[in-house]
C-alpha positions in Angstrom: 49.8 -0.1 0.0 47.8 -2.0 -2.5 47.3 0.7 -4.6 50.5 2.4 -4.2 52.4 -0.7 -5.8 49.8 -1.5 -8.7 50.5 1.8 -9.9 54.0 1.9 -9.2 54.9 -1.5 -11.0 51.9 -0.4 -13.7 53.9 2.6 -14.6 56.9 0.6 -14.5 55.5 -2.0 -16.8 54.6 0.4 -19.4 57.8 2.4 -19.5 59.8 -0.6 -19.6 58.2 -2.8 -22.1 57.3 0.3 -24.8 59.5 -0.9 -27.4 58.0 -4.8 -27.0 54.7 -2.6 -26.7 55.5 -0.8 -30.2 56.9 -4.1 -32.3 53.8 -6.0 -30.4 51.3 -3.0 -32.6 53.1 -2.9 -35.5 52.6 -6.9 -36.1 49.2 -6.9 -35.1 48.6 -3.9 -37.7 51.1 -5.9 -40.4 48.7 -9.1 -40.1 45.4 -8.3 -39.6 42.9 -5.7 -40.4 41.3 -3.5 -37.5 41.9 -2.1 -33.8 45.2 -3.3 -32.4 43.4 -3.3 -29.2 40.7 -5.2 -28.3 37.8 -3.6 -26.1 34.9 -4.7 -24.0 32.6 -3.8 -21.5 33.5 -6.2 -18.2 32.3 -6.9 -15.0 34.1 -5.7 -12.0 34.4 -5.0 -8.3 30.8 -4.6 -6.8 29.7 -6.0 -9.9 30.3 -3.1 -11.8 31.0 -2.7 -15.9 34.3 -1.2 -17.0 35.8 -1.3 -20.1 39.1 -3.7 -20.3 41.8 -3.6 -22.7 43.7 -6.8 -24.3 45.6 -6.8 -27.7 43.4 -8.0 -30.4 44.2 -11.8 -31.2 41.2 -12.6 -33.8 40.0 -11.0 -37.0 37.5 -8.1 -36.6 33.8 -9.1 -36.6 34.0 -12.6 -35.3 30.9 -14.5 -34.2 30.7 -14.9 -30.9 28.5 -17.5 -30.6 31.0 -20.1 -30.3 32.4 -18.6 -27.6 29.3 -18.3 -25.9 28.6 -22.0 -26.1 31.8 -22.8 -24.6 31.4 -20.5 -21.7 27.9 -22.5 -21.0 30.0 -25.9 -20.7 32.5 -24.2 -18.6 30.4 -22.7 -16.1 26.8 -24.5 -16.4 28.0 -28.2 -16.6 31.1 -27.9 -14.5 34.1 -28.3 -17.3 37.6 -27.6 -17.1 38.7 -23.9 -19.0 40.0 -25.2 -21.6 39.9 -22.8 -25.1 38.9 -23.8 -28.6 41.5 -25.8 -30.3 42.2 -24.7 -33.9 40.0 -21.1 -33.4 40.1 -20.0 -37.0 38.8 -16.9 -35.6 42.5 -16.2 -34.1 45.4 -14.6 -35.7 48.3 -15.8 -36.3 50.4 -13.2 -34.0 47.2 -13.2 -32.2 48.3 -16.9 -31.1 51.4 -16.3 -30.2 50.3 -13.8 -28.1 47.7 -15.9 -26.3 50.3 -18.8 -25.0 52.6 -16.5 -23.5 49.4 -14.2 -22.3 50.8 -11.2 -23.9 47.6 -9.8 -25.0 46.9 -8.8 -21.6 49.7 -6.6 -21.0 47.2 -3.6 -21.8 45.6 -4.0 -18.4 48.1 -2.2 -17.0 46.4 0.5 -18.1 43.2 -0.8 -16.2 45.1 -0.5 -13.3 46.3 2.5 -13.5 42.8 3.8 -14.2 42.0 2.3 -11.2 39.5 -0.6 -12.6 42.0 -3.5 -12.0 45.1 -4.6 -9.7 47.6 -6.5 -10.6 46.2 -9.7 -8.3 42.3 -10.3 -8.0 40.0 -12.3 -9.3 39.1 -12.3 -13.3 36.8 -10.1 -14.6 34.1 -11.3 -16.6 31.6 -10.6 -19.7 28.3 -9.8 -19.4 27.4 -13.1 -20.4 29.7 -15.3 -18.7 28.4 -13.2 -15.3 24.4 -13.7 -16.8 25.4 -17.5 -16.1 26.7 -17.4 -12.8 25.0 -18.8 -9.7 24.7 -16.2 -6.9 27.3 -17.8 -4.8 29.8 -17.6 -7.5 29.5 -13.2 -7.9 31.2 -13.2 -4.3 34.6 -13.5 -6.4 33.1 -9.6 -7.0 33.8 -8.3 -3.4 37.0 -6.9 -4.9 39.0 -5.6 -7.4 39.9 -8.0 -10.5 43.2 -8.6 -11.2 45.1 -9.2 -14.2 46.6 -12.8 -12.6 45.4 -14.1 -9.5 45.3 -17.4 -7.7 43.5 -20.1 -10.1 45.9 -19.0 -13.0 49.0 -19.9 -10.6 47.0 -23.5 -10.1 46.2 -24.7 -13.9 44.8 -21.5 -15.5 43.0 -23.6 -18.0 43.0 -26.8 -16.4 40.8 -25.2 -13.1 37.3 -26.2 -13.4 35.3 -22.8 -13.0 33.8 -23.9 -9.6 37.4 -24.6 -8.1 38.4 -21.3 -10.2 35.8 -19.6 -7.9 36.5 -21.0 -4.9 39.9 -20.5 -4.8 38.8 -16.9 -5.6 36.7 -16.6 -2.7 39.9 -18.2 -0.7 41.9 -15.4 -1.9 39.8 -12.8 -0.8 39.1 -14.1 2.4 43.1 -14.3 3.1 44.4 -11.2 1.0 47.5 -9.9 1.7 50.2 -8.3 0.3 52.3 -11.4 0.9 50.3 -12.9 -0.6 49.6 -10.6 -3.7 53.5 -11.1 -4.0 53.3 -15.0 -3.7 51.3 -14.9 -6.5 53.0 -12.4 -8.9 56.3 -14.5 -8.4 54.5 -17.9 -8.8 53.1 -16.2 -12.1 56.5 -15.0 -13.9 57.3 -18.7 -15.0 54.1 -19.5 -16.4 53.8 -16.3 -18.5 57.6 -16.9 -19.5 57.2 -20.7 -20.4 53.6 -19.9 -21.7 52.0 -23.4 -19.2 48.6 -23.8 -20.2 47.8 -21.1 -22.2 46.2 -21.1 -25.6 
């Protein structure tokens, strides 16, 4: 039934939005040089790389590094997810499209490929998962989802061990009332753009 719906609502997603989808490419190729999407190789269900799709938000050829180094804070020394004020790194539709989490409308096209559902757990970068502690890969027991239940709790306000924890809650209690819980509780946040940056 999971399955069924992710693809049905994927499909619906993509046909609906196309003309948001096509204004969405043509600013991204109007203010910036490169891609309009942004690719990467991802860590999965079973712990498994994919590649994942988001619309680029930052100049081509950025250092990571400073990424990196925030990512250590967040999941080595316990702080909140909170992104980089004043990134110079990010464009500026790329910002835009970062509060209201536009650039991850692509992963519909994860899902439809198979490699995502619409609720699950966050996938990670090979160097965010590098970092984790074993106990903190259970959140890889299942498919990742483009929301789940620490963005419908303070997204970037969730310290990465409640992030996994209530991760590991949602796996242990998944439903698809739940699944719908969550897409509902997420609508308002992506619309009023709370706590994203």
């Amino acid at each position: 039934v999971k399955r069924i719906f992710d693809i049905t609502v994927a499909s619906f997603l993509i046909i609906f939005f196309l003309p948001v989808w096509l204004l969405i490419i043509l600013l991204i190729k109007l203010t910036s040089k490169g891609s309009v999407f942004y690719k990467t190789k991802v860590i999965g269900k079973d712990e498994k790389e994919f590649i994942w799709y988001k619309f680029r938000t930052m100049y081509t050829n950025c250092d990571d590094s400073i990424h990196r180094e925030l990512v250590k804070g967040i999941i080595k020394d316990g702080k909140s997810g909170e992104k980089l004020n004043n990134d110079k790194r990010i464009t500026s539709i790329g910002r835009i499209l970062r509060k209201f989490s536009i650039d991850e409308f692509p992963q519909v096209l994860n899902v439809i490929k198979g490699d995502m559902s619409l609720v699950g757990p966050h996938p990670k970068l090979q160097y965010e998962f590098a970092m984790m502690e074993e106990w903190q890969k259970r959140r890889f027991m299942v498919t990742p989802g483009i929301t789940g239940i620490w963005q419908t709790q303070g997204r970037n306000e969730v310290n990465f061990n409640d992030e996994i924890v209530l991760d590991i809650y949602y796996i242990e209690n998944r439903s698809f009332a739940l699944d719908l819980e969550i897409i509902i509780q997420t609508i308002p946040i992506v619309i009023l753009g709370r706590t994203g940056k």
